[in-house]
N, C-alpha and C positions, 0 to 999 in steps of 0.2 A: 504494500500500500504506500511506502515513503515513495517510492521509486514514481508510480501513478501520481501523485501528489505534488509531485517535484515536476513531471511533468506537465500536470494542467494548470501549474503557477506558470511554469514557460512559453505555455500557450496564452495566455492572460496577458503576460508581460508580452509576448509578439503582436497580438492582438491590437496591444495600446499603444506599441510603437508603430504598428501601419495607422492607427487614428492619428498620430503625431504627426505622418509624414502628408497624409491625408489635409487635416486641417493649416500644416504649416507649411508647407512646399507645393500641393495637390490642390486648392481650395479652390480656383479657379477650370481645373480639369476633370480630376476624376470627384473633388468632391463634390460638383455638379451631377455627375452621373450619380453618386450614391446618397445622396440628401435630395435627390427628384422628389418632386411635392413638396416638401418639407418647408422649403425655401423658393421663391421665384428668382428663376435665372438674373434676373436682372440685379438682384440683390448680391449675390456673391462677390463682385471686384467691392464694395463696398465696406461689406464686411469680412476683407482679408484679414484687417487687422487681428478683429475679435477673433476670428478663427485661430487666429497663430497662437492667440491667447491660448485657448483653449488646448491645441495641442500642446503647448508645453506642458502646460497640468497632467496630459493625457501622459508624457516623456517621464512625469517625475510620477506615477504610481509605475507607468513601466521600470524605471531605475527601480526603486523601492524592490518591486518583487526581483529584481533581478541583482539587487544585491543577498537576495537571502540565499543563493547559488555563493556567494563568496564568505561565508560566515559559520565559520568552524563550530561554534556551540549549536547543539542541532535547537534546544531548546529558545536558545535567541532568534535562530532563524524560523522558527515555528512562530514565535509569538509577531517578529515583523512581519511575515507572509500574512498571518492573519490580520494585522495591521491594517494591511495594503490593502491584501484583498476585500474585507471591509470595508476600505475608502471604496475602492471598487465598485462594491455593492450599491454601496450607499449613490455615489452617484450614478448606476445605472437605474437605481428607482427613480430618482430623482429628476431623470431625463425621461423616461417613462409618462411618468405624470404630468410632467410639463411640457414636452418636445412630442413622442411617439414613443406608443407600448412596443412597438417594433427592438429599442432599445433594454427594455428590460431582457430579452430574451437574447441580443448578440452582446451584449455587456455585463448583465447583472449576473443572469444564469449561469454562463460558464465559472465566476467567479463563486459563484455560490456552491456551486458545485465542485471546482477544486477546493473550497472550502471546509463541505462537508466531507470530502476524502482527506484532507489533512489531520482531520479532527478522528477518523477510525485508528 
C-alpha cells in the first residue's frame, strides 16, 4: 500500500504541474481548449495575468507533495503529503462549488483518494 500511495501523490503532484503549465505558459492555447464554456474566449488574453496566478498556487501544492519523495522520516513525509493533499482537497471543493462540479472529480477525487490509501 506505501508503494500505491506514493504513487497517487505523484500523480496529484503531475496533475498540478500540467495545471501550472496550463494556467501559466498555456492560458491562451490549450487552456482555451480545456476551460471551453467555462470562460468566453474573448476573456482569456485578459485574464493571463490571474491565471499565472493561479498556476503558481497550483506549482506550490505540486512542490509540496513532491517534496515528500525527498524526506527521509516516512512519518514526516506522511503527515506533509497529507498536508498537501488536503490543501488539494480543499481547493478542488472549493472550485467545484464555485467554478464546475467537473473539478471536484479531476482534482479533489484523485487527491482524496491517494489520501485515503495513504491512511491504510
Amino acid at each position: 500500500m506505501e508503494i500505491l500511495g506514493k504513487i497517487l501523490v505523484g500523480l496529484v503532484a503531475l496533475e498540478h504541474l500540467y495545471i501550472l503549465y496550463i494556467e501559466m505558459f498555456a492560458w491562451e492555447t490549450k487552456g482555451k481548449e480545456i476551460f471551453k464554456g467555462s470562460l468566453a474566449p474573448e476573456l482569456f488574453k485578459p485574464t493571463k495575468t490571474l491565471a499565472a496566478n493561479q498556476g503558481l498556487y497550483n506549482g506550490f501544492l505540486a512542490a509540496g507533495l513532491i517534496w515528500t519523495f525527498f524526506i527521509e522520516d516516512r512519518q514526516w513525509a506522511f503527515y506533509i503529503a497529507v498536508f498537501f493533499l488536503t490543501c488539494v482537497i480543499v481547493a478542488g471543493i472549493y472550485g467545484a462549488v464555485t467554478a464546475s462540479k467537473k473539478i471536484f472529480f479531476v482534482q479533489a477525487l484523485p487527491a482524496i483518494v491517494a489520501l485515503v490509501v495513504l491512511h491504510m
